[in-house]
FIVO-287345 format. One record per residue: x, y, z of N, C-alpha, C, O in turn; residue in three letters. Coordinates in Angstrom, 3 decimals. Example, Ala and Ser with C-alpha at 12.3 -4.5 7.8 and 13.67 -1.06 7.14 Angstrom:
[[13.190, -5.690, 7.800], [12.300, -4.500, 7.800], [13.200, -3.300, 7.800], [14.236, -3.319, 8.465], ALA]
[[12.850, -2.250, 7.080], [13.670, -1.060, 7.140], [12.900, 0.030, 7.870], [13.409, 1.138, 8.039], SER]
END
This chain:
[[8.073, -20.822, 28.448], [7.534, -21.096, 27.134], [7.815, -19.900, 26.220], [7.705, -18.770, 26.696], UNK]
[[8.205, -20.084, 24.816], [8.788, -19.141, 24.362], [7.382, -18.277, 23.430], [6.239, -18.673, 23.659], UNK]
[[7.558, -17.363, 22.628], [6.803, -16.813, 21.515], [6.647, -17.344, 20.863], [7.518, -18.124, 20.477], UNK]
[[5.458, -17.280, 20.310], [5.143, -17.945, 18.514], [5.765, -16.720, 17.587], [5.905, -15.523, 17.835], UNK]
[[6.035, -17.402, 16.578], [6.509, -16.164, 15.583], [5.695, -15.084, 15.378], [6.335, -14.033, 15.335], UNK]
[[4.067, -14.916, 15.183], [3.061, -14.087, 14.569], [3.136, -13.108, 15.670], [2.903, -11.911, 15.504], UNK]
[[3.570, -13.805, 17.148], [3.103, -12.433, 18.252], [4.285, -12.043, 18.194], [4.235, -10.835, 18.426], UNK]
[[5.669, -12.445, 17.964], [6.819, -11.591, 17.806], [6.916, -10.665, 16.982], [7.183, -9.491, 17.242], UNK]
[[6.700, -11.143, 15.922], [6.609, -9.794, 14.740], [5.429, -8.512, 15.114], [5.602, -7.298, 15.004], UNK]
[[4.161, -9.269, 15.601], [3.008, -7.939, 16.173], [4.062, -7.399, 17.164], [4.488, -6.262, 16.961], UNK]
[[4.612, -8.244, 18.419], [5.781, -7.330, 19.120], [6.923, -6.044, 18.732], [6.949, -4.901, 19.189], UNK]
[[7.655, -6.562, 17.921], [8.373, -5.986, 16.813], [7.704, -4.882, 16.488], [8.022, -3.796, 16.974], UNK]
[[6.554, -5.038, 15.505], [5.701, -3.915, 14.757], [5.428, -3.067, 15.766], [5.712, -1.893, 15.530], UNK]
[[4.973, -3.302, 16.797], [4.460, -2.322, 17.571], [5.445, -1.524, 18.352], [5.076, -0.460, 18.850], UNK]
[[6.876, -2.020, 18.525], [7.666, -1.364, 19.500], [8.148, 0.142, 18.076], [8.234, 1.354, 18.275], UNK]
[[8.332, -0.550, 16.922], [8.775, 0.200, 15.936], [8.078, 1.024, 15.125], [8.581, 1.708, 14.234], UNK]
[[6.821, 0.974, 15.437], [5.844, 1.830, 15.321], [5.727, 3.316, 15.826], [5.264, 3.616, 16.926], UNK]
[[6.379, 4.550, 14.541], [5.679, 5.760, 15.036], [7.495, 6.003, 15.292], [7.861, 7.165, 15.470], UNK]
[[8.688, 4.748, 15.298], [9.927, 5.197, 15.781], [11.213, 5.595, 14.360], [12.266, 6.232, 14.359], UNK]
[[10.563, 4.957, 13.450], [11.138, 5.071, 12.090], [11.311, 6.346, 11.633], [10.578, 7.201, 12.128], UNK]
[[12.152, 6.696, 10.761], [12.597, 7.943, 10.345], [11.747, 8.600, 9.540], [11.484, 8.036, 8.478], UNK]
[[11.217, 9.699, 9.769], [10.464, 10.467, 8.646], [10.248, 9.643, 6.814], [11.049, 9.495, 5.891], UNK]
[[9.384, 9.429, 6.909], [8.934, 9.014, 5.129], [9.112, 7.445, 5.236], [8.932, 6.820, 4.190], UNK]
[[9.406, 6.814, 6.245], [9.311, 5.090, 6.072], [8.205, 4.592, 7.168], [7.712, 5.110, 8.170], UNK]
[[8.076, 3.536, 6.604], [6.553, 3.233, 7.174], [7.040, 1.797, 7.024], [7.910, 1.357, 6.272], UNK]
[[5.995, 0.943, 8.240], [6.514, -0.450, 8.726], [5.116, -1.447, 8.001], [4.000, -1.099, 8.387], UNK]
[[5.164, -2.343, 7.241], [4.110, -2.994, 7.325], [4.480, -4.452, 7.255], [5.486, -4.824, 6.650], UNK]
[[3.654, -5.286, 7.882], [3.898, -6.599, 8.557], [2.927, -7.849, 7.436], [1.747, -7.647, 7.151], UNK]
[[3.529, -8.797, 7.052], [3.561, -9.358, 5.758], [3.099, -8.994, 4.263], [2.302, -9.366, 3.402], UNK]
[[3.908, -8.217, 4.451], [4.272, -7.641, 3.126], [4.304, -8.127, 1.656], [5.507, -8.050, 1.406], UNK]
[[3.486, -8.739, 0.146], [4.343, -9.061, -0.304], [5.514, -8.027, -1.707], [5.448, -6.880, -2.151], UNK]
[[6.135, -8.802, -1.876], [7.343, -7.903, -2.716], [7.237, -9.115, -4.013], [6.911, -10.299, -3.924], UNK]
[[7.548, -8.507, -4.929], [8.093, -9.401, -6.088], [9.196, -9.512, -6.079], [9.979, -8.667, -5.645], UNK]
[[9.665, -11.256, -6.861], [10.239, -11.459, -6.530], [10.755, -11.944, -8.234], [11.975, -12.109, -8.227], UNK]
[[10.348, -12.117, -9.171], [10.264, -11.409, -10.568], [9.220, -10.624, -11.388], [8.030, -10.469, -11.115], UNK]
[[9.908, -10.162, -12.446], [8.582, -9.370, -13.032], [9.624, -10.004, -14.322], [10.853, -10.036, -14.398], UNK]
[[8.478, -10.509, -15.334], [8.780, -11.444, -16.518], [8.369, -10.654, -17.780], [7.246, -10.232, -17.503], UNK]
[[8.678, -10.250, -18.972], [8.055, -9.812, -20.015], [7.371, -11.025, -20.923], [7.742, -12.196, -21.010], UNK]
[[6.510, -10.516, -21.422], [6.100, -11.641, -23.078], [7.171, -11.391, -23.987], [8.301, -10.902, -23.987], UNK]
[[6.223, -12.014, -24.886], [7.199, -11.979, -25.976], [7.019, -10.871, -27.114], [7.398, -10.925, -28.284], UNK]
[[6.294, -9.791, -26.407], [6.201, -8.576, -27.265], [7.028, -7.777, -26.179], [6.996, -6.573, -26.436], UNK]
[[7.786, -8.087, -25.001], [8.289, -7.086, -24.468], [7.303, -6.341, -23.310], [7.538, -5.303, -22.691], UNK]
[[6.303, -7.089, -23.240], [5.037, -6.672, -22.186], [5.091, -7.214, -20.624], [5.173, -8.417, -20.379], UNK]
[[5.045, -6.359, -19.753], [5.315, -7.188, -18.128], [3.891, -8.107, -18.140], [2.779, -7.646, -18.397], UNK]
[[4.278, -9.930, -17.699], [3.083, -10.023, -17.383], [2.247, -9.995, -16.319], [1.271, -10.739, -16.225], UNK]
[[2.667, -8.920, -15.243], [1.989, -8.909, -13.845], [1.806, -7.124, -13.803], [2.796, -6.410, -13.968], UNK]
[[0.705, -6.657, -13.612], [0.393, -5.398, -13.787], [1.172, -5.140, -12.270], [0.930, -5.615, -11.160], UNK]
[[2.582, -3.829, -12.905], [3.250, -3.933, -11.771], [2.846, -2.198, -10.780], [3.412, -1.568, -9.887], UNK]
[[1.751, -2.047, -11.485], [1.378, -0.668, -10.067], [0.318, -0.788, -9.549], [-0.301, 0.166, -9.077], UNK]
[[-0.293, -2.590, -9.539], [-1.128, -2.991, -8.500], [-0.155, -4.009, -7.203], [0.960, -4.518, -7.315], UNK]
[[-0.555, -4.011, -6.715], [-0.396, -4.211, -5.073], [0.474, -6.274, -5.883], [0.236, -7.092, -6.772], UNK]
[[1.339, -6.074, -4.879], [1.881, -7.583, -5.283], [1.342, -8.550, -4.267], [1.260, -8.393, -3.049], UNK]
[[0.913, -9.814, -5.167], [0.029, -10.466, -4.431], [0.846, -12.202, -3.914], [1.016, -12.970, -4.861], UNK]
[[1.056, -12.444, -3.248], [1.499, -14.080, -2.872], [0.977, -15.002, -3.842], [-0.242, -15.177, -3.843], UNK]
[[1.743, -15.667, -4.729], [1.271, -16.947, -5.858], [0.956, -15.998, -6.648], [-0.235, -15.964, -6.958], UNK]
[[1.675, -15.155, -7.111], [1.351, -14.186, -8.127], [2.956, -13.570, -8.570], [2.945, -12.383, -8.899], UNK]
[[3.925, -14.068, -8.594], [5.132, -13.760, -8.566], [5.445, -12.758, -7.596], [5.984, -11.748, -8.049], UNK]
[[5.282, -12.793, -6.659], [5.035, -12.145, -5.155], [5.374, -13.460, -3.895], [4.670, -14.463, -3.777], UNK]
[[6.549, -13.167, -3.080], [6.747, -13.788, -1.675], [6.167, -12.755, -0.412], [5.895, -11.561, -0.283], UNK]
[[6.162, -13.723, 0.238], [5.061, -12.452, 1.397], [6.305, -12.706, 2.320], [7.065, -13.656, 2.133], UNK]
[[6.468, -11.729, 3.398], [7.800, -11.280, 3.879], [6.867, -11.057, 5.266], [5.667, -10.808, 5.151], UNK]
[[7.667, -11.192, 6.901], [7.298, -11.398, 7.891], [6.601, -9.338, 8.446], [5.539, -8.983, 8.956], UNK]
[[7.883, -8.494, 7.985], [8.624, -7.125, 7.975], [8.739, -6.652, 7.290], [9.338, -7.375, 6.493], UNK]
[[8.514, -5.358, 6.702], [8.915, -4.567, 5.841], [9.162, -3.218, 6.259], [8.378, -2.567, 6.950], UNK]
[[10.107, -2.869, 5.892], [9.913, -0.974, 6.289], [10.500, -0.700, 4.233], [11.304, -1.263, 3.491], UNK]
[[9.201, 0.836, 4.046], [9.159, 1.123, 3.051], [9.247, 2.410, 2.999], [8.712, 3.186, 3.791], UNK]
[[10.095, 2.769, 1.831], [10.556, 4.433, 1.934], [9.257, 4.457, 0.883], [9.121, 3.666, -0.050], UNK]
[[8.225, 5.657, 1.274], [7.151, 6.083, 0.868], [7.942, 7.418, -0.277], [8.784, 8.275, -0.011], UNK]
[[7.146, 7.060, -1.711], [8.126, 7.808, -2.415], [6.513, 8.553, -3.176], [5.495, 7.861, -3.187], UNK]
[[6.508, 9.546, -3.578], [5.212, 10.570, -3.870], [5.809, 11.128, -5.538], [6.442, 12.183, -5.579], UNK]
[[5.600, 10.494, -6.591], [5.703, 10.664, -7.709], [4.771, 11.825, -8.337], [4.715, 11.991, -9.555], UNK]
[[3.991, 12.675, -7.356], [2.824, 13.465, -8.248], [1.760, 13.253, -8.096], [0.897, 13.913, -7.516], UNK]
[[1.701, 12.042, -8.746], [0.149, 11.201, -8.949], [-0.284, 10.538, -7.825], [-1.323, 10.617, -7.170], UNK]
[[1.052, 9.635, -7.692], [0.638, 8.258, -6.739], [2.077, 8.286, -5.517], [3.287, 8.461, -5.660], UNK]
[[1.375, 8.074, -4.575], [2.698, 7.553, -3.391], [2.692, 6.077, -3.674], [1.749, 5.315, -3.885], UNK]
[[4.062, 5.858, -3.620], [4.602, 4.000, -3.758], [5.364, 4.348, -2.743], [5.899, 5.360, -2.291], UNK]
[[5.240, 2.977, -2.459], [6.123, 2.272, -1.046], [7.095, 1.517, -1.800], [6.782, 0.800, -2.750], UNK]
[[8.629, 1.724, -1.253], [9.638, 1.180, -2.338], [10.205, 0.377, -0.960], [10.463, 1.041, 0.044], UNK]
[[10.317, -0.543, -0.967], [10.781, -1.406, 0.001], [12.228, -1.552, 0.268], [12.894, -2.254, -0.493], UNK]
[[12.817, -0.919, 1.341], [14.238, -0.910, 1.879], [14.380, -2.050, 2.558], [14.810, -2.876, 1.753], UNK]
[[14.232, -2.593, 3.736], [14.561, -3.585, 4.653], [13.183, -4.802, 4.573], [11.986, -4.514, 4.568], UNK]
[[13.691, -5.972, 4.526], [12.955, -7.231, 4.887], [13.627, -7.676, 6.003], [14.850, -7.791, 5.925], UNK]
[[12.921, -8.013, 7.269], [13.125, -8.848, 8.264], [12.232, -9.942, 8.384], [11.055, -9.583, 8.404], UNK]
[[12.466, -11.469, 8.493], [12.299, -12.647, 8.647], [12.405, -12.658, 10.269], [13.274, -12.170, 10.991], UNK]
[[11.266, -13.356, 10.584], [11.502, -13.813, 12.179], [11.275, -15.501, 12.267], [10.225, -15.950, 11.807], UNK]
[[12.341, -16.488, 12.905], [11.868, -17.296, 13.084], [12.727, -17.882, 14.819], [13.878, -17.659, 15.194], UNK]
[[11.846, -18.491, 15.379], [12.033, -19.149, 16.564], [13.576, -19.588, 17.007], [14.182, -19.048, 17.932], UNK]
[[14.116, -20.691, 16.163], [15.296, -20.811, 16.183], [15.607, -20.849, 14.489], [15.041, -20.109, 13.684], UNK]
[[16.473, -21.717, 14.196], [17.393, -21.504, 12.935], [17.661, -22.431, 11.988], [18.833, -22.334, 11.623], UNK]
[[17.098, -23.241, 11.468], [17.811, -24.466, 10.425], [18.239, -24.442, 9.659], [18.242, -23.389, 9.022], UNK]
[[18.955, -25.668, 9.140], [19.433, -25.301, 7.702], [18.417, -24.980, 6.834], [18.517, -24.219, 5.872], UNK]
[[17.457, -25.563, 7.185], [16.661, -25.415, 6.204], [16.156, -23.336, 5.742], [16.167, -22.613, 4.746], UNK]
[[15.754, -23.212, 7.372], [15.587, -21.920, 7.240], [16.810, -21.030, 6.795], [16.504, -19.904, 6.402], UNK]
[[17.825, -21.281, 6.795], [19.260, -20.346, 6.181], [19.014, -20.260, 4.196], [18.920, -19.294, 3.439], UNK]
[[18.977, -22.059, 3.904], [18.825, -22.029, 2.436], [17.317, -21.423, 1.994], [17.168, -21.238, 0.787], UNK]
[[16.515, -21.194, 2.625], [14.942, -21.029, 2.076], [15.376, -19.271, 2.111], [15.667, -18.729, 1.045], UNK]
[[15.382, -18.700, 3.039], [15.363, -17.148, 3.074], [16.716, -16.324, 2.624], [16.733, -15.097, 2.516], UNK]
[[17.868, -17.195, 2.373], [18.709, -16.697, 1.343], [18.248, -16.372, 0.028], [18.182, -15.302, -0.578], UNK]
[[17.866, -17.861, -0.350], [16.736, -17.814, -2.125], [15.717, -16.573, -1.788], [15.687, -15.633, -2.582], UNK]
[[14.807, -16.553, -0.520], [14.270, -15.167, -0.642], [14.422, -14.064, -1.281], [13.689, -13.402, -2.017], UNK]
[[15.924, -13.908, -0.737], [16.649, -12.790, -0.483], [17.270, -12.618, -1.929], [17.362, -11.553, -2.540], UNK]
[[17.539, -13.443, -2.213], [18.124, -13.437, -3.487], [17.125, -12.932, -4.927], [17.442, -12.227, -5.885], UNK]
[[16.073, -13.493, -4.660], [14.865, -13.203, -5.897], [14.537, -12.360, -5.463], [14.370, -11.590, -6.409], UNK]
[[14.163, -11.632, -4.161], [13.628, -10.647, -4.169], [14.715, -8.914, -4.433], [14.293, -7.814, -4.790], UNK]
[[16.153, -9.337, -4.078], [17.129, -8.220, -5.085], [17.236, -8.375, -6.069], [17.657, -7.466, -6.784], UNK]
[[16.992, -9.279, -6.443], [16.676, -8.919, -8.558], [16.082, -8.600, -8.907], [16.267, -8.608, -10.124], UNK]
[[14.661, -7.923, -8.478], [13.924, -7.283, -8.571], [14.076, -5.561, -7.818], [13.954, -4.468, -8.372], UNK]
[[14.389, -5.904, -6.349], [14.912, -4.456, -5.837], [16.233, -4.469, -5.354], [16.434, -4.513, -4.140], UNK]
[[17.347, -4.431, -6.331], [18.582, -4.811, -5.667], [19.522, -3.686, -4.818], [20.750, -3.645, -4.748], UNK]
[[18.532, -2.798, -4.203], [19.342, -1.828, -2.975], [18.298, -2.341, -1.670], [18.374, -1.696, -0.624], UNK]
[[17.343, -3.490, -1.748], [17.040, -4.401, -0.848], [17.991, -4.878, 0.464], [19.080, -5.410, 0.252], UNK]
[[17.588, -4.690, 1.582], [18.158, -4.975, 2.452], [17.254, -6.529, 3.260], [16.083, -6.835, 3.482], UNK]
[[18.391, -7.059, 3.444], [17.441, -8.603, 3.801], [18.141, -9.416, 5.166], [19.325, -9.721, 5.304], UNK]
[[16.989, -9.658, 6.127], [17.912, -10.338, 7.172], [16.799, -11.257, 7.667], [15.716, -11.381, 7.094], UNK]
[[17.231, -12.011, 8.997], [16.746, -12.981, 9.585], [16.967, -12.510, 11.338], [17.976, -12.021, 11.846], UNK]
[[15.783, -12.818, 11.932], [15.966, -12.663, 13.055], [15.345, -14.026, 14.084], [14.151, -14.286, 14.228], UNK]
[[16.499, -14.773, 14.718], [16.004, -15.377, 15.581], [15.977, -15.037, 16.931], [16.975, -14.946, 17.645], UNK]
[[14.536, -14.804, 17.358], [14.119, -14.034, 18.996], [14.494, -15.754, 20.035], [14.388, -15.688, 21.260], UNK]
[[14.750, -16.618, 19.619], [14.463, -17.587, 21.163], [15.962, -18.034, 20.876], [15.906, -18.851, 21.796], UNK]
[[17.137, -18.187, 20.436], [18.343, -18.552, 20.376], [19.457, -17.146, 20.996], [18.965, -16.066, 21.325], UNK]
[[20.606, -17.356, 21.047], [21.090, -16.633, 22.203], [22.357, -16.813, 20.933], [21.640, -16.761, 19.934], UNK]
[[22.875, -16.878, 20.743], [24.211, -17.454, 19.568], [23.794, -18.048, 17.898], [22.978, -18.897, 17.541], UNK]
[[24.866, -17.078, 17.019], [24.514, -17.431, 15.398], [25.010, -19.017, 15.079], [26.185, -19.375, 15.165], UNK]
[[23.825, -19.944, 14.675], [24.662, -21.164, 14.684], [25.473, -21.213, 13.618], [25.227, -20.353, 12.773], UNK]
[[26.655, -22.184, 13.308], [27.677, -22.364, 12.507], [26.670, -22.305, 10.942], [26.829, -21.588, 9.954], UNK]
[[25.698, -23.292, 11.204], [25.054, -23.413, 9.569], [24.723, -22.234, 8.685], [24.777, -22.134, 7.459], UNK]
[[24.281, -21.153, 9.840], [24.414, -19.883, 8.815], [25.268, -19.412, 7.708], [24.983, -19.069, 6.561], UNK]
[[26.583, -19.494, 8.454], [27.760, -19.431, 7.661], [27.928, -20.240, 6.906], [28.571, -19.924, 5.906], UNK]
[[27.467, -21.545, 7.024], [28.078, -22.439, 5.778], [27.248, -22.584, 4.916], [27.644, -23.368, 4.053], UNK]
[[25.668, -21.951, 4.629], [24.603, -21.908, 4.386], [24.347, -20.635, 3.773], [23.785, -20.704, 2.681], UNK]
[[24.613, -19.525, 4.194], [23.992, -17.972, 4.131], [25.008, -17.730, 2.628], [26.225, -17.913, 2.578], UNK]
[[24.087, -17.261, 1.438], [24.297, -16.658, 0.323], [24.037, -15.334, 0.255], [24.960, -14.657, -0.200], UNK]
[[22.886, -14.668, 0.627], [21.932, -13.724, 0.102], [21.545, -12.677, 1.245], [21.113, -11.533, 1.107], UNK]
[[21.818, -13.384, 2.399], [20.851, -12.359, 3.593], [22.108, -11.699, 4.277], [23.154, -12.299, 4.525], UNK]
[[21.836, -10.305, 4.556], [22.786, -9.138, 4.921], [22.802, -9.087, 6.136], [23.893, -8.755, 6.601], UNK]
[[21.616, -9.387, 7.200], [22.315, -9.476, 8.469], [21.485, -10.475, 9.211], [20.427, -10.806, 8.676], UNK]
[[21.834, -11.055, 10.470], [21.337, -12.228, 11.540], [22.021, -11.445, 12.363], [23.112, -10.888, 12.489], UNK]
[[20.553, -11.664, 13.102], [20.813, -11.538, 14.894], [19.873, -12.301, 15.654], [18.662, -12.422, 15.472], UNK]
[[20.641, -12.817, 16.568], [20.085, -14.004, 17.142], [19.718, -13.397, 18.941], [20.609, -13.582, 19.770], UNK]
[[18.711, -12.869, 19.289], [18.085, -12.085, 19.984], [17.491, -12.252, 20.806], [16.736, -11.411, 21.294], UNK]
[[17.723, -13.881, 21.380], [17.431, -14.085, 22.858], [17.480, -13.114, 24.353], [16.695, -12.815, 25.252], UNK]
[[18.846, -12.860, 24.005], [19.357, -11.973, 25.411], [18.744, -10.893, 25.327], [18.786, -10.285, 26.397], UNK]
[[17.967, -10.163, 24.216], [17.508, -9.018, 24.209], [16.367, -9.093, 23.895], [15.718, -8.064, 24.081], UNK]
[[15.666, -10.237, 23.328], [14.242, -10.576, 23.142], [13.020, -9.647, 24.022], [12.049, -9.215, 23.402], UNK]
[[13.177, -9.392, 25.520], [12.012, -8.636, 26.240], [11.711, -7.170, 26.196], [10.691, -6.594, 26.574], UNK]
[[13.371, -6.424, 25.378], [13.536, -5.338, 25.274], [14.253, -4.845, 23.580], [14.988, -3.871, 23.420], UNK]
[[13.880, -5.636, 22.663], [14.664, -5.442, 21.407], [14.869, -4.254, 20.776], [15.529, -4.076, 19.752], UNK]
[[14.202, -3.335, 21.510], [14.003, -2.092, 20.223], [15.320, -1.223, 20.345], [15.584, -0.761, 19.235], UNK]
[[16.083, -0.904, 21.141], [17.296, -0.674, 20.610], [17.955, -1.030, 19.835], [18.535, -0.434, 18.927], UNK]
[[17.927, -2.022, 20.116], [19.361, -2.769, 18.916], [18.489, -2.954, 17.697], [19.143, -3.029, 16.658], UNK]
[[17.025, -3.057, 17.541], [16.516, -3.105, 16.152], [16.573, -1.824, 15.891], [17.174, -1.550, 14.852], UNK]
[[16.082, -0.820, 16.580], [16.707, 0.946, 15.818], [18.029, 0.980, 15.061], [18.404, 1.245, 13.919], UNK]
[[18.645, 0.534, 16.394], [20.250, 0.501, 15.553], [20.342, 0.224, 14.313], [20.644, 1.050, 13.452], UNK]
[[19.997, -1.405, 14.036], [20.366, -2.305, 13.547], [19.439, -1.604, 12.101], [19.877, -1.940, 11.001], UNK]
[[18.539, -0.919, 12.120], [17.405, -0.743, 10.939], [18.249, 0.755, 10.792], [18.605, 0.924, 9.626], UNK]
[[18.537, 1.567, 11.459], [19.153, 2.942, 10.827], [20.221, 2.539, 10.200], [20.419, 3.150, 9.149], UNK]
[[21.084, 1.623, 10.496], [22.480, 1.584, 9.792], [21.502, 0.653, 8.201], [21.328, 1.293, 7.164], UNK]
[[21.147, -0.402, 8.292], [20.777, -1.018, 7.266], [19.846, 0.139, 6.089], [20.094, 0.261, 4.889], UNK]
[[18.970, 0.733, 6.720], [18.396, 1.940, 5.766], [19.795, 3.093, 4.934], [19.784, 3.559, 3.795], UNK]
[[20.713, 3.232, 5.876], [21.778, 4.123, 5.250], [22.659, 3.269, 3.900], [22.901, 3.778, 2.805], UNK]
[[23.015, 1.938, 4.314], [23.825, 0.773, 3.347], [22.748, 0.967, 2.163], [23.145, 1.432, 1.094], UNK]
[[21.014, 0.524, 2.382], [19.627, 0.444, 1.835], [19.911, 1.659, 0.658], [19.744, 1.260, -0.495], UNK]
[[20.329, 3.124, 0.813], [20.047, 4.562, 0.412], [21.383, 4.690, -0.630], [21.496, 5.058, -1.800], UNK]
[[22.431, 4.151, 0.496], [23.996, 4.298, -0.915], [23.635, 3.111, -1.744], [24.391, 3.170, -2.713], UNK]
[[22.897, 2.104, -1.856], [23.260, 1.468, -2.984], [22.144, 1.475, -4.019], [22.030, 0.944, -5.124], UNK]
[[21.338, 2.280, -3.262], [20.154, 2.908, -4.292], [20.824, 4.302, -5.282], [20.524, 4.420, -6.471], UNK]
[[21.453, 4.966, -4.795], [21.951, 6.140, -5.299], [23.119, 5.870, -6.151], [23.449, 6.471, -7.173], UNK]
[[23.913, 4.498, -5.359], [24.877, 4.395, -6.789], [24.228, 3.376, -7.713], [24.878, 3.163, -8.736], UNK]
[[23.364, 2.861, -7.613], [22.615, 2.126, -8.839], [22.038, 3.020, -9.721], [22.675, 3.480, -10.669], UNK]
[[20.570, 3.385, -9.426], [20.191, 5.109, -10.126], [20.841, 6.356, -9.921], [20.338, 7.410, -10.310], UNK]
[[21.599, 6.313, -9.511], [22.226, 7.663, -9.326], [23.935, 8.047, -10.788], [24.437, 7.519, -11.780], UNK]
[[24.076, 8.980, -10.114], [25.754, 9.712, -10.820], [26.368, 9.577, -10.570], [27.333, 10.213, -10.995], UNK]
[[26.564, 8.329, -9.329], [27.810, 8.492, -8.540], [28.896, 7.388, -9.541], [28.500, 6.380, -10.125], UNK]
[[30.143, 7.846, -9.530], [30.941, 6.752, -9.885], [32.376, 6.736, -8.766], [32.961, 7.632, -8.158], UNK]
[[32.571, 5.247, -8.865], [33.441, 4.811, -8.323], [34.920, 4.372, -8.483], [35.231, 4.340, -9.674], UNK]
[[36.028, 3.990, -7.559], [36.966, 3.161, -8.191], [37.650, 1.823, -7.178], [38.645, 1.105, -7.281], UNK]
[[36.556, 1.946, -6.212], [37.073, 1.052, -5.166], [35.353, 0.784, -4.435], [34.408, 1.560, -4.290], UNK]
[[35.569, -0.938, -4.039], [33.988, -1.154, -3.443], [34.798, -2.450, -2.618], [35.773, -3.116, -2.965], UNK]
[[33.944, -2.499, -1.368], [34.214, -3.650, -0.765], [33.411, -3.957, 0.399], [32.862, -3.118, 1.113], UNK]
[[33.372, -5.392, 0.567], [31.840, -5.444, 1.530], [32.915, -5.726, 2.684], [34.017, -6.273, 2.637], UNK]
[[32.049, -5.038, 3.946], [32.317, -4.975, 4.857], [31.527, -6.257, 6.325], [30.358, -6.173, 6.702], UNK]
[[32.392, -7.138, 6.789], [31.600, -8.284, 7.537], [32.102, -7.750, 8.850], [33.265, -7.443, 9.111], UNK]
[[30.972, -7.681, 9.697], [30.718, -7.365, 10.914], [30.259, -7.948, 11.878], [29.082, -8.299, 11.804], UNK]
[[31.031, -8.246, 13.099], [30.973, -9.603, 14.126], [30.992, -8.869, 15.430], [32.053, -8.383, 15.824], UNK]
[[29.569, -8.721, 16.330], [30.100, -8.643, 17.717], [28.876, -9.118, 18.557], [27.914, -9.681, 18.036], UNK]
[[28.953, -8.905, 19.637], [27.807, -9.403, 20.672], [27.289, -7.982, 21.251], [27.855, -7.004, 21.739], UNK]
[[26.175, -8.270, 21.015], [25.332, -6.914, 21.323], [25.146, -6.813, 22.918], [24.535, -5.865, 23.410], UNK]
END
């Protein structure tokens, strides 16, 4: 009999707990906005340095790891990685957490966004013919009893992609060449 999703992610949370890199911190349904709208004087209408709330232009997210950022006044949690956990995979679930993924980088677009299915063993085809928005799938059967390697892995490289495209968005950097890189193997 396999996992329910809620004890996978407490699984998850807890293996990755205390293992994250200095200044990021893990918290487990999270929500993030997913717009922030002005009036028509140019005014946000969601007070955006209170806590984002679900049905409030806010999606609540399974995973989060957040680079804790200390402005002086106030520490904010700026959200690098979203992980989605679900059982197996549908179309349905490919088109729903792409749109996730998608509203929620227009709001933080050095957002990192993926999907993880713990009870399937192989990425099904629909991903691909389906997947717009989400940066990585791993399908984590074979490693389901012992995941935390390959989620270290898999979360240090995504925090580094997470950091360059924060720095060339706000940052000085300029460019003359960009290209996304697709990556295929069996863990």
């Amino acid at each position: 009999m396999s996992m329910d999703e809620d004890h996978f992610v407490e699984k998850v949370a807890n293996l990755l707990e205390n293992k994250l890199p200095k200044g990021y911190v893990l918290q487990k349904y999270a929500n993030l906005f997913y717009q922030i709208t002005l009036d028509n004087n140019l005014n946000p209408m969601i007070n955006i340095d209170e806590e984002p709330k679900r049905g409030h232009s806010a999606f609540q997210t399974d995973l989060c790891i957040f680079l804790q950022k200390d402005n002086g006044q106030k520490t904010k949690n700026i959200p690098k990685i979203v992980i989605e956990f679900k059982n197996g995979l549908s179309t349905h679930d490919v088109i729903t957490y792409s749109n996730k993924a998608r509203r929620h980088k227009q709001v933080y677009p050095y957002l990192r966004y993926g999907l993880i299915s713990y009870n399937i063993s192989k990425i099904p085809k629909r991903f691909f013919i389906h997947n717009e928005d989400l940066d990585f799938y791993l399908a984590l059967k074979d490693h389901a009893d012992n995941p935390e390697l390959v989620l270290l892995g898999l979360i240090r490289q995504e925090l580094e992609i997470s950091d360059i495209l924060e720095t060339t968005i706000f940052g000085d950097h300029d460019y003359n060449y960009f290209r996304t890189n697709i990556e295929f193997k069996n863990l």
